[in-house]
Every structure is written in structure tokens, then in C-alpha cells.
C-alpha positions in Angstrom: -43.7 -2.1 17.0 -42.2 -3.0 13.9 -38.3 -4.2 14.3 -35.7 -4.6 11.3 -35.7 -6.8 8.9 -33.8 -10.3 9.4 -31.9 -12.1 6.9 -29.3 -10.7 4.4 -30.7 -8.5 1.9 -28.3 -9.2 -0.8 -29.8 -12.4 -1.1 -30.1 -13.0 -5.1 -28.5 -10.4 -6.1 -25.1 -10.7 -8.6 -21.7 -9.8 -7.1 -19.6 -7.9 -8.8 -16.6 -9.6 -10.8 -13.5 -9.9 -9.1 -10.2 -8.4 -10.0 -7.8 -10.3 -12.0 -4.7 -10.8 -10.3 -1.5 -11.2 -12.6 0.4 -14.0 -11.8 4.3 -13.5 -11.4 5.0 -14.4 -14.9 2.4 -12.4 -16.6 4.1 -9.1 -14.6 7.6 -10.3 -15.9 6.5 -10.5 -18.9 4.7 -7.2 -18.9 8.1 -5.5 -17.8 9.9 -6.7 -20.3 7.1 -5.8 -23.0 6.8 -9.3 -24.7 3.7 -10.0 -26.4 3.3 -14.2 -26.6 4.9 -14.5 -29.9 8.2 -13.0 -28.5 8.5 -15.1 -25.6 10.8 -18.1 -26.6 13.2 -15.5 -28.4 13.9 -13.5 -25.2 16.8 -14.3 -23.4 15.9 -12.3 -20.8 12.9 -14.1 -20.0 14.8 -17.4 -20.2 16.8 -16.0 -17.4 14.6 -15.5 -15.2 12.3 -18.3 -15.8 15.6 -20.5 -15.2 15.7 -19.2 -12.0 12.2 -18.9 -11.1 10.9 -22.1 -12.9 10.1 -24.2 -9.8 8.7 -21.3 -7.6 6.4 -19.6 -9.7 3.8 -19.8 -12.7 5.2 -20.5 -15.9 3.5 -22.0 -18.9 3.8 -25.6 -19.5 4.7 -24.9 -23.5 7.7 -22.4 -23.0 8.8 -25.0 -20.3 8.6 -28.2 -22.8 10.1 -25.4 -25.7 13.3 -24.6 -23.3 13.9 -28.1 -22.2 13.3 -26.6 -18.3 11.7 -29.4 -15.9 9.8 -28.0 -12.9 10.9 -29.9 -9.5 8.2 -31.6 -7.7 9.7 -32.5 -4.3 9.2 -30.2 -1.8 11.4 -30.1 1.7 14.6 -32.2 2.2 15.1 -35.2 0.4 15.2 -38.4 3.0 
């Protein structure tokens, strides 16, 4: 009697990339049709990273450009 094969037969074989997952930022910026050049000179992105600094992604450089510090404490002050 000859029974199934044990073990997993994937074993050694590649995986397929995963998909690349836009970060918050990277949509934003895609909405508003920026390419990277036009970044600092958009008020509208200013906006909303001035609201959104400390939540989400946003890259260092275009924070240091702005003047925008990220805040670092997280839950009530004691």
C-alpha cells in the first residue's frame, strides 16, 4: 500500500514577490499628482503633512526642509 507523501512540497522552491503596499504618504502624494521635485512647493501637501506628520510616514528631508518635528511620546504625559 503506498500512502501520500509527507513533508511540504514547496520545499525549495521561490515564492513569489510580494505586493508593494503604498504607504499613506506615497497615496497623498499620488492624489495630488506630485512627482518628488514638486513636493516642497505644494502647499497642499504641506497641509496635510502638518496635520499628519506625527501619525503617519513622511520623509525625513521634506520634514528637516519644512522645519516640522515629529512627536515621539506616545500616551499622556506624567
Amino acid at each position: 500500500m503506498i500512502t501520500g507523501r509527507r513533508g511540504n512540497r514547496n520545499w525549495g522552491k521561490l515564492l513569489p514577490p510580494a505586493p508593494s503596499v503604498l504607504t499613506e504618504f506615497e497615496m497623498q502624494v499620488a492624489r495630488l499628482g506630485l512627482k518628488r521635485s514638486e513636493y516642497s512647493a505644494s502647499v497642499a501637501l504641506r497641509r496635510w503633512c502638518e496635520r499628519n506628520h506625527s501619525r503617519v510616514y513622511v520623509p525625513e528631508w521634506l520634514l528637516d526642509e519644512w522645519g516640522m518635528h515629529v512627536e515621539t511620546s506616545f500616551g499622556r504625559a506624567v
